[in-house]
VOSEBA-236914 format. One record per residue (C-alpha): z, y, x; residue in one letter; residue number from 1. Coordinates in steps of 0.5 Angstrom, whole numbers. Each point is the difference from the previous one (the first is absolute). Last residue first. Layout:
BEGIN
up;north;east;resn;resi
Z;Y;X;A;NUM .
...
! end
This chain:
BEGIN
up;north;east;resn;resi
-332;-45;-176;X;601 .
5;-3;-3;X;600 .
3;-4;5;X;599 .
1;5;4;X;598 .
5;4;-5;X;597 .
-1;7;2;X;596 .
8;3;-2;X;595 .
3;5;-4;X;594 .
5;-3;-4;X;593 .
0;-6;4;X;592 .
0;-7;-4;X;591 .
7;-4;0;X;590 .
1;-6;1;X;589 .
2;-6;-4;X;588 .
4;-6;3;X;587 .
5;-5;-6;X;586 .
6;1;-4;X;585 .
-1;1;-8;X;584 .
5;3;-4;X;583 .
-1;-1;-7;X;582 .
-4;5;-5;X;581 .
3;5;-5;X;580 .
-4;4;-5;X;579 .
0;7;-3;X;578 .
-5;5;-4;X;577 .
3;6;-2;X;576 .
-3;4;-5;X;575 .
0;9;-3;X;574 .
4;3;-5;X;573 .
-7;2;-4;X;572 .
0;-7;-4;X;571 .
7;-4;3;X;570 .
-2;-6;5;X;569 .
3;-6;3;X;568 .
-5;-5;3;X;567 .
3;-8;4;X;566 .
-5;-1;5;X;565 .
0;-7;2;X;564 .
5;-3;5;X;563 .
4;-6;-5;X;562 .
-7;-4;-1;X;561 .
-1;-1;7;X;560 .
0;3;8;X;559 .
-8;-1;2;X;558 .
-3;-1;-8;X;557 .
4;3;-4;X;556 .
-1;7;5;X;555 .
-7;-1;1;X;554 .
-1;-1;-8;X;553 .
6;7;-2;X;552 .
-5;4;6;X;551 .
-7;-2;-4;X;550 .
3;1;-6;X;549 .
3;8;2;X;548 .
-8;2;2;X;547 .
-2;-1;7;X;546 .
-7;-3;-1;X;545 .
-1;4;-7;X;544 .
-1;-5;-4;X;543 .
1;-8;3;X;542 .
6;-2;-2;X;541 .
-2;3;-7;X;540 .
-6;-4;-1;X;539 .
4;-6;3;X;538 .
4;-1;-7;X;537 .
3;-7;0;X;536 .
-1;-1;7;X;535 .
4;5;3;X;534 .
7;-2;-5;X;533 .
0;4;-5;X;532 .
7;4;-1;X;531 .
-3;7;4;X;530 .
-4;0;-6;X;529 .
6;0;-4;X;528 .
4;5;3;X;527 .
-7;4;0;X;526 .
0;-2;-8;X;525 .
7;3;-1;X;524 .
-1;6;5;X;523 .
-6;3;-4;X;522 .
4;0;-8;X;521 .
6;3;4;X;520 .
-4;5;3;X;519 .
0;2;8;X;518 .
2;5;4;X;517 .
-4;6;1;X;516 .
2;1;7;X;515 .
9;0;3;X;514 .
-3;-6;5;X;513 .
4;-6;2;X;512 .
-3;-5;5;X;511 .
6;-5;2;X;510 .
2;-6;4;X;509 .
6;-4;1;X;508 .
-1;-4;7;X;507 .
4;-7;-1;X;506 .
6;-3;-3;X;505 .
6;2;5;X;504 .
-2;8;0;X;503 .
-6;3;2;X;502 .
-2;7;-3;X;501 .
-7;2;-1;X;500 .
-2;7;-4;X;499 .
-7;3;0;X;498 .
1;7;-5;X;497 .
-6;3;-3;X;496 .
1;8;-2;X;495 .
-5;5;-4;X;494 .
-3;6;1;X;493 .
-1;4;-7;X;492 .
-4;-2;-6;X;491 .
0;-8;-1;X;490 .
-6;-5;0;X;489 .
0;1;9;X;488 .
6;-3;0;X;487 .
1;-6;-4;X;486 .
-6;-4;-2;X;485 .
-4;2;7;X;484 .
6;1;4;X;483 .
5;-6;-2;X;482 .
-6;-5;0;X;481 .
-2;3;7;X;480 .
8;-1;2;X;479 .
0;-7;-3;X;478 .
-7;-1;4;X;477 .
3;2;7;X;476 .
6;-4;-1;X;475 .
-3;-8;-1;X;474 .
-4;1;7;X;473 .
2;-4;4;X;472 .
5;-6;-2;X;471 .
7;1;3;X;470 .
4;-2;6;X;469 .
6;4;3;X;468 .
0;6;5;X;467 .
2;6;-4;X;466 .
4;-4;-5;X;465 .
7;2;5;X;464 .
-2;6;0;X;463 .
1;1;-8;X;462 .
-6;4;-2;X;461 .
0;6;-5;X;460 .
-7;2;0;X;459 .
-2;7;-3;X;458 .
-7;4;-2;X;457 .
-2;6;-3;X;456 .
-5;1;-6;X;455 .
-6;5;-2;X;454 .
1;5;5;X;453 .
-7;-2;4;X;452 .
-4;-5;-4;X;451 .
-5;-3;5;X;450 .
4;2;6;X;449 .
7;-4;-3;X;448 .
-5;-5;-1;X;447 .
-2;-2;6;X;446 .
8;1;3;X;445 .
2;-4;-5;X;444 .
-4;-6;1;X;443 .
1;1;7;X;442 .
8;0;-1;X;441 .
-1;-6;-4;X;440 .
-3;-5;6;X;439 .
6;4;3;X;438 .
5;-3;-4;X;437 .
-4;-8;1;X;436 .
2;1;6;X;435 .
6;1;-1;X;434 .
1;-6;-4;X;433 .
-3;-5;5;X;432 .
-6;-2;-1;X;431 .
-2;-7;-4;X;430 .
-6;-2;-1;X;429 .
-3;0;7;X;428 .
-8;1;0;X;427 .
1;4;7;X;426 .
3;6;-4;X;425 .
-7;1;-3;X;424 .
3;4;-6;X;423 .
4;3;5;X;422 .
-7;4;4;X;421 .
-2;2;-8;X;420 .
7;4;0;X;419 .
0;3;7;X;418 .
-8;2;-1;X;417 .
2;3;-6;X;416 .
6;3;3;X;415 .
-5;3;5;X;414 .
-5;2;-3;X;413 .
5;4;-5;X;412 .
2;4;6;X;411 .
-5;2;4;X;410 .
-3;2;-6;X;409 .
6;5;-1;X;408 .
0;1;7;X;407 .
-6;3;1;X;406 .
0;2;7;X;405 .
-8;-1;1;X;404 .
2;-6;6;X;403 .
5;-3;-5;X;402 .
-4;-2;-6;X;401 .
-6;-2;5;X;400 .
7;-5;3;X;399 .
2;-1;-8;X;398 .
-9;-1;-1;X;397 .
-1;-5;6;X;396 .
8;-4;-2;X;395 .
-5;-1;-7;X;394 .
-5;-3;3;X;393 .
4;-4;3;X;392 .
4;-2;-6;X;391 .
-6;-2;-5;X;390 .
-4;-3;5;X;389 .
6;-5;0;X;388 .
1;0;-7;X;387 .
-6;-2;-2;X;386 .
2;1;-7;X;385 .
8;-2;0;X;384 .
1;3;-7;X;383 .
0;-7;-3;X;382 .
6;-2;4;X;381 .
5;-1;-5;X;380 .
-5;-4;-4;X;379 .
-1;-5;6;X;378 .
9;-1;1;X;377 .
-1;-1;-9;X;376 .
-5;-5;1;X;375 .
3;-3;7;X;374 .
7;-1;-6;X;373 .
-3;-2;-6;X;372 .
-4;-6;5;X;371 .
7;-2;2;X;370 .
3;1;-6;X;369 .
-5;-5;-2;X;368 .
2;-5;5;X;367 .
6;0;-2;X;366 .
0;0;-7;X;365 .
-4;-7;2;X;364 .
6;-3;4;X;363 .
4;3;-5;X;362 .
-2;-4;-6;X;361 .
-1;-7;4;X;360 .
7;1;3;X;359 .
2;1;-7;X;358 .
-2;-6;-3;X;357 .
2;-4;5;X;356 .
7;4;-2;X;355 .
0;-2;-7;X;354 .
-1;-7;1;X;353 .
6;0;5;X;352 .
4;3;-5;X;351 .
-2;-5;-5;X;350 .
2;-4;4;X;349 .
7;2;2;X;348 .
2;1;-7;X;347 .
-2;-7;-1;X;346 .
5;-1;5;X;345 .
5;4;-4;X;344 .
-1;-3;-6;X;343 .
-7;1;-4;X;342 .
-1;-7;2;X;341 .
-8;-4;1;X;340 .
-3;6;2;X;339 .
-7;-2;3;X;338 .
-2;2;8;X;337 .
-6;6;1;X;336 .
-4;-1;6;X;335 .
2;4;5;X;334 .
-7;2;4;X;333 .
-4;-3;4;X;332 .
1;-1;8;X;331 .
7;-2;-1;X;330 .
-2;-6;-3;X;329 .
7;-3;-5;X;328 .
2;-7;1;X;327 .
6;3;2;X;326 .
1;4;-5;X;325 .
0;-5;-6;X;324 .
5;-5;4;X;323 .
5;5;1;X;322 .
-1;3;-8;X;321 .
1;-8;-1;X;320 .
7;0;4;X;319 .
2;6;-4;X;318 .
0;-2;-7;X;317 .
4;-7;2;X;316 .
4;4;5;X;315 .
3;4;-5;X;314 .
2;-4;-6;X;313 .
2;-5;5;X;312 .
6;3;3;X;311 .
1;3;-6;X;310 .
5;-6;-2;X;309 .
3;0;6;X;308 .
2;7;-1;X;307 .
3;0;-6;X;306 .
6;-4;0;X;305 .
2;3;8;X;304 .
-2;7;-1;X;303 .
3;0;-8;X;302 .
7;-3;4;X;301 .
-1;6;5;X;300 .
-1;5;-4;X;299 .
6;-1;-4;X;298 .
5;-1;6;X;297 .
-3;7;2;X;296 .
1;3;-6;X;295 .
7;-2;1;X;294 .
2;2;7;X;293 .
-4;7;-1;X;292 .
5;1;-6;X;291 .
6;-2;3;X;290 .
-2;4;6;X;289 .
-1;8;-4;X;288 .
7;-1;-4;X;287 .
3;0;7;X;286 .
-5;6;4;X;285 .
3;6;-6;X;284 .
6;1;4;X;283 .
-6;2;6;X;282 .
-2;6;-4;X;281 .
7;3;0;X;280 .
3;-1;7;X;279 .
-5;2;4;X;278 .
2;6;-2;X;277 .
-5;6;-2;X;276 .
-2;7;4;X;275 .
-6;3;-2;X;274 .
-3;6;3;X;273 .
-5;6;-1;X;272 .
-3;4;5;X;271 .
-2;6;1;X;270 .
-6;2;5;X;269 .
-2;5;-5;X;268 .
-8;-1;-2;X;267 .
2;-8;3;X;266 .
5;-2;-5;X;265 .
2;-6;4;X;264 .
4;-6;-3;X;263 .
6;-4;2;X;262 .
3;-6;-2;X;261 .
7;-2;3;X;260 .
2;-7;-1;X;259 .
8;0;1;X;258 .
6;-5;4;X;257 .
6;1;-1;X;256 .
2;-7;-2;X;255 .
-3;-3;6;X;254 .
-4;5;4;X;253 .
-2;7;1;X;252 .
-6;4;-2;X;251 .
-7;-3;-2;X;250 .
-6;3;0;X;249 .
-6;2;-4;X;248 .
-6;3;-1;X;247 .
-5;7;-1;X;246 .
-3;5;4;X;245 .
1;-4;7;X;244 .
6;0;3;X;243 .
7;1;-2;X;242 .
4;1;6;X;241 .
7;-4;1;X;240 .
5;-1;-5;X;239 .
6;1;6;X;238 .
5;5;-4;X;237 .
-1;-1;-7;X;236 .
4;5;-3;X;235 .
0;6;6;X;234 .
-7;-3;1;X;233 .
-3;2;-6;X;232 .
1;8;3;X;231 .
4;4;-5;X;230 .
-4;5;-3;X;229 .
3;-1;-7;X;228 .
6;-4;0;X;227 .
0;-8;-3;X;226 .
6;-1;-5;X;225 .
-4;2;-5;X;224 .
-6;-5;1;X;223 .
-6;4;3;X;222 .
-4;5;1;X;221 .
-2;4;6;X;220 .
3;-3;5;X;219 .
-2;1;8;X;218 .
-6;-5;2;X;217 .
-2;5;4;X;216 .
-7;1;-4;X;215 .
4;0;-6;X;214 .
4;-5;-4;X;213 .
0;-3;-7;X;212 .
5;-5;-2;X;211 .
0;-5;-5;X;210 .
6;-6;-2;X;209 .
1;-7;0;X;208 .
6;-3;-3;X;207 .
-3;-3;-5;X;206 .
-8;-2;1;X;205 .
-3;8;0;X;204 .
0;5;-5;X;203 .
-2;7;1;X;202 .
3;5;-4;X;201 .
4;1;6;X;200 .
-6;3;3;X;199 .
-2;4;-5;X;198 .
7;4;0;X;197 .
-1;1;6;X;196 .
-6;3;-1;X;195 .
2;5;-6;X;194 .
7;2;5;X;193 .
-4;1;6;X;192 .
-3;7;-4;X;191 .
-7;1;2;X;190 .
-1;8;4;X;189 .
-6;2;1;X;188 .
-1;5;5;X;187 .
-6;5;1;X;186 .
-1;4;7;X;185 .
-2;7;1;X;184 .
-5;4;2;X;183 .
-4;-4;6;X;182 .
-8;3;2;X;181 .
-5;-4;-3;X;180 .
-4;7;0;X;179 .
-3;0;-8;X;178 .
5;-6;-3;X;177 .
6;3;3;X;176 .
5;-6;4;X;175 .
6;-4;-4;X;174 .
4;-5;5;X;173 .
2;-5;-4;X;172 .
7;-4;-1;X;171 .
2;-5;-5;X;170 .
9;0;-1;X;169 .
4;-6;-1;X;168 .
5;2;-5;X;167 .
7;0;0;X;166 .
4;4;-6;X;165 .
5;5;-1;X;164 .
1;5;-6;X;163 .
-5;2;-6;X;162 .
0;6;2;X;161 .
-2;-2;7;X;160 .
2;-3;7;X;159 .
-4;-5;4;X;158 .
2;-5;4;X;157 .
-3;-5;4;X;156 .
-5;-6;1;X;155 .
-4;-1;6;X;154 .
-6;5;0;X;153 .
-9;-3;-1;X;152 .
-4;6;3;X;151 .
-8;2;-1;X;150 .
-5;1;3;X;149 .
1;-2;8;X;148 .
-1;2;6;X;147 .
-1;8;-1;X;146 .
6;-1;-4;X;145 .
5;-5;5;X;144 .
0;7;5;X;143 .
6;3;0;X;142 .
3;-7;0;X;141 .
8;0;0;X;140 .
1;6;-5;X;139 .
-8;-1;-3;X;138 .
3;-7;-3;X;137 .
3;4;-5;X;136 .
8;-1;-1;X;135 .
1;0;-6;X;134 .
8;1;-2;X;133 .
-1;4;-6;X;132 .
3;6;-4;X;131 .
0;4;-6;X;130 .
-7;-2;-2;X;129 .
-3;3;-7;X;128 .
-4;-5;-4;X;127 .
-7;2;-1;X;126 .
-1;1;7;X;125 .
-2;7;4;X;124 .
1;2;7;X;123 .
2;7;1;X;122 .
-5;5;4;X;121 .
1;1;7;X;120 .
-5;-4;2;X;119 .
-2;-7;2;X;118 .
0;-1;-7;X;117 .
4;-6;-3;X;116 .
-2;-3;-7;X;115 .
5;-6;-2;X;114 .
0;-5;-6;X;113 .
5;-3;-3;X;112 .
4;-7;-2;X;111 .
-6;-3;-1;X;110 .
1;-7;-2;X;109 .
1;1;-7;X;108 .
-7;2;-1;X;107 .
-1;3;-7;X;106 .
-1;6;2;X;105 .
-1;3;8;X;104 .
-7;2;-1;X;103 .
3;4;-6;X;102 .
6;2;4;X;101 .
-5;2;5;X;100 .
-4;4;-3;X;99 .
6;4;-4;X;98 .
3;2;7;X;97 .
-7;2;2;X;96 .
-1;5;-6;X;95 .
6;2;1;X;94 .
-2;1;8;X;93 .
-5;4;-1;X;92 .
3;4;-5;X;91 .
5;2;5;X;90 .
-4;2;6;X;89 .
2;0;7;X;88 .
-4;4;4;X;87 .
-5;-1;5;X;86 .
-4;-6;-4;X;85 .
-3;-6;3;X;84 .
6;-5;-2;X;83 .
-1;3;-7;X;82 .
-7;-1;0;X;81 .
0;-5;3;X;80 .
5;-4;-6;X;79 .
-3;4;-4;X;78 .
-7;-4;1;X;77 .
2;-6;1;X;76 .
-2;-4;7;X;75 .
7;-2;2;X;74 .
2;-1;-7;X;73 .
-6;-6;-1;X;72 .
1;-3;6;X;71 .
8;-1;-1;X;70 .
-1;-2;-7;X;69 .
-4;-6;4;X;68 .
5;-2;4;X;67 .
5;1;-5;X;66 .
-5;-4;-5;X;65 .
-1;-5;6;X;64 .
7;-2;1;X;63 .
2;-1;-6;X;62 .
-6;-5;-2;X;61 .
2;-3;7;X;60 .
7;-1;-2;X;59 .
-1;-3;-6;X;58 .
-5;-5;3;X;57 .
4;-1;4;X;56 .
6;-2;-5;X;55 .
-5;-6;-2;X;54 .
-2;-2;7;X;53 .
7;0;2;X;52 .
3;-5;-7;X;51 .
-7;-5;2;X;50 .
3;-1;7;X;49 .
6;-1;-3;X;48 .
-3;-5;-4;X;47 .
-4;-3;5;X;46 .
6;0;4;X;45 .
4;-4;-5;X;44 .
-6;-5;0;X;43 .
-1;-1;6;X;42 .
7;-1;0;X;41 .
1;-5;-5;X;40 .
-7;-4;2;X;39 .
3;-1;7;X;38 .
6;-3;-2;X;37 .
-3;-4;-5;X;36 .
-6;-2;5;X;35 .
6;-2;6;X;34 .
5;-3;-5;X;33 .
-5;-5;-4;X;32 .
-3;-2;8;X;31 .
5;-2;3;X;30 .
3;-4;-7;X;29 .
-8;-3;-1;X;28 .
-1;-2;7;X;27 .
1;-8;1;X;26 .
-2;-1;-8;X;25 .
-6;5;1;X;24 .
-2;-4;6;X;23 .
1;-7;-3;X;22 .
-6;0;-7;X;21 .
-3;5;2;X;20 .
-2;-4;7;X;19 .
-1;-6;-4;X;18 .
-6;3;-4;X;17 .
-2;2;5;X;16 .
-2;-7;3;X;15 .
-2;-2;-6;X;14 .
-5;5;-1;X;13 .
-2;0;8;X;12 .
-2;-8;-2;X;11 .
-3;1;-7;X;10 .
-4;6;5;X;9 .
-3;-6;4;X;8 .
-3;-2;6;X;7 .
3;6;4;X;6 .
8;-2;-2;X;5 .
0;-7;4;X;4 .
-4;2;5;X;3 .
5;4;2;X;2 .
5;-5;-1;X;1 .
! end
């Protein structure tokens, strides 16, 4: 039987064909039901999944402008002043009042917002409170503020002159702005009722309804019939956890059973949550099995009618492709095949055509980014003027330096030393990126004794960026540029930032400088010399050694198309020059600070 099927594909096809003509016969009423009832509640999931992320959204919009709102309040001017000030003041506090119902306007989920000082004077609200049942967290954890800056309460009762209402209130310490020492605190207040309301706007497949519960999985809004702080297990006893940020589970069983989804709002730790019967999405499962039966009876009588007639419209085209390849010398390139169809198999030949064409295309493309690449490696190296002589006379001088106590040039021949010693790095391209920092920091130094007060000098780098791979010497000209066409060209003292950051993609990093800046007519035609490949304009690749297309070359060249520079400029606002590599795993090490290297001397 084996052999039967190797010798030829007419026999595998004949074979197939019987095997889709028995097994979905033998299957199809198992496997209708199975996919109908499967897709349905994937399809009901989908939906309210879709129905939470929609209502989500609302919520966080919500949340964040209170959050936001909160910050802007605790560090307002008056508010300060008010909470600093010894004495009450009552035009102070008409003036506030009027700020807060303006910053409340418009906004039907603010119920109110409360300004509390420490001291004795009276707390401020646009709506005057006659009572309320908050119990602020302090009351049971004195310390909670100095662990954490802001306080989500349950639901509960407050009292004004427009009667009672719930409210979920928002809490923050307030601190002085000039000894950051606590004056207050702010409370916003939002109306339950407006969220309750979008949550039961929310539409699931019939019978299904919304919640949305805090962090104890006690209710926040809901059905009617569901009360406010009630704990989820007071209706549902036994549903189990919720893991993850998001997901589903089942509760109950036979005609009671439900699918509950839940979703995670992560700025508050809220959840929302769906409960929809099984009963309704499965009801549509009948409709759904007649029709799966149907069309594939029709498959199937289309399979066997027309299979067999195709049979020898494939094997007919691809048996000459076979016997056109196996005659084909491994040793020469792959010769070209004749088109005789523009069907599938003809497809298949023109493609093979094409993909002869292109080994050929991109083994020479290789071998030239190859030979581009040692070109721009050498031109990196240009300023490696007999650097060992170079190096150890310049450790005689640092210590000659050191010996008549002149600091200063002590310390520029040091950092020189330093940066000439890393463009050796014992001719490794790569070097990880702290090294790579300090390789700056010689620059810097050099300079910062040239042109004293002139500029400052920052580096944000993440930790975990420190010790990855990147390709020496791309930062060190960037700053240079950044110097010499930023910096020194503008009045004043100027600033130049180095920014690297790791995420899931790569290190993102960034030169940005706040000099002159750039003029819209020259950033055009820099982008676009940048956007020439190396070979096409080698004048430019070449000028000035570690000029910015000579750095954006050896980044094309080493990490791809994608990792070159990318310039954004405002004329007297100043430049940042950015790019992103790849993660490259492999052994560096790092060249001493302060140290004799005896392999150069």
């Amino acid at each position: 039987m084996k052999k039967w099927l190797g010798k030829s594909l007419k026999h595998k096809l004949s074979l197939l064909i019987i095997m889709t003509t028995l097994v979905p016969l033998l299957f199809l009423g198992l496997f209708s039901y199975t996919t109908a009832e499967g897709l349905a509640e994937e399809k009901a999931k989908s939906a309210g999944m879709n129905t939470l992320r929609q209502v989500e959204v609302y919520l966080s919009t919500m949340v964040k402008d209170v959050e936001n709102m909160s910050l802007f309040l605790i560090g307002h001017n008056g508010v300060q002043n008010y909470l600093k000030s010894p004495e009450s003041d009552l035009i102070q506090q008409t003036t506030i009042i009027n700020f807060l119902t303006n910053l409340a306007f418009s906004k039907d989920y603010i119920a109110n917002i409360i300004i509390e000082p420490l001291s004795s004077k009276p707390p401020i609200s646009f709506k005057s409170i006659a009572g309320s049942d908050l119990m602020d967290i302090t009351a049971t954890i004195p310390e909670y503020y100095e662990l954490h800056p802001k306080w989500w309460s349950d639901v509960h009762q407050q009292w004004t002159f427009e009667g009672p209402r719930k409210v979920i209130t928002l809490a923050r310490p307030i601190r002085s702005t000039d000894k950051y020492k606590l004056v207050g605190k702010v409370q916003i207040n939002l109306d339950q009722a407006v969220i309750a309301h979008q949550i039961r706007q929310a539409a699931l497949e019939k019978g299904g309804f919304v919640m949305l519960l805090d962090e104890k999985d006690r209710i926040i809004a809901g059905p009617d019939n569901l009360d406010a702080n009630l704990p989820l297990s007071a209706y549902y006893p036994n549903m189990g956890s919720f893991k993850g940020e998001s997901g589903f589970l089942d509760y109950g069983s036979g005609a009671d059973k439900k699918t509950v989804l839940y979703k995670t709002m992560s700025s508050v730790n809220w959840k929302l949550v769906g409960i929809i019967p099984t009963q309704e999405y499965r009801s549509q499962n009948h409709y759904f099995i007649n029709l799966t039966a149907v069309a594939v009876s029709v498959a199937m009588l289309f399979v066997i009618i027309f299979v067999v007639f195709l049979i020898q419209k494939i094997t007919n085209p691809l048996s000459a492709l076979t016997n056109f390849l196996k005659n084909a010398s491994p040793e020469e390139p792959l010769p070209a095949i004749p088109v005789k169809s523009i069907d599938e198999v003809g497809q298949l030949i023109v493609s093979y055509n094409r993909l002869s064409s292109r080994i050929v295309k991109l083994t020479d493309e290789v071998k030239r980014n190859e030979s581009l690449k040692k070109e721009a490696d050498m031109q990196a190296l240009q300023l490696q003027i007999n650097p060992h002589f170079l190096y150890n006379t310049l450790s005689s001088i640092h210590w000659l330096a050191l010996m008549n106590r002149d600091s200063k040039i002590a310390e520029m021949v040091g950092s020189l030393s330093d940066f000439l010693r890393f463009s050796l790095n014992n001719g490794q391209e790569y070097c990880p990126a702290l090294q790579e920092m300090m390789h700056v920091q010689n620059y810097v130094s050099i300079q910062s004794i040239r042109y004293p007060d002139k500029f400052s000098f920052h580096a944000q780098v993440d930790a975990e960026a420190q010790g990855k791979l990147m390709l020496k010497l791309l930062l060190q000209p960037l700053v240079e540029n950044a110097m010499l066409h930023g910096i020194l060209k503008r009045e004043g003292p100027g600033e130049i930032t180095i920014t690297i950051r790791c995420d899931g993609v790569g290190m993102h990093i960034s030169v940005t400088d706040n000099g002159l800046g750039i003029s819209a007519e020259r950033l055009e035609w820099l982008r676009k010399q940048l956007m020439e490949a190396p070979e096409e304009n080698p004048k430019l690749a070449g000028k000035g050694g570690y000029g910015l297309h000579n750095v954006h070359s050896r980044l094309v060249l080493h990490y791809g198309c994608d990792a070159g520079l990318h310039i954004e400029s405002m004329e007297h606002r100043g430049t940042t020059i950015s790019f992103t590599i790849p993660y490259i795993e492999g052994p560096a090490g790092l060249v001493p600070a302060r140290a004799e290297d005896p392999a150069l001397t």
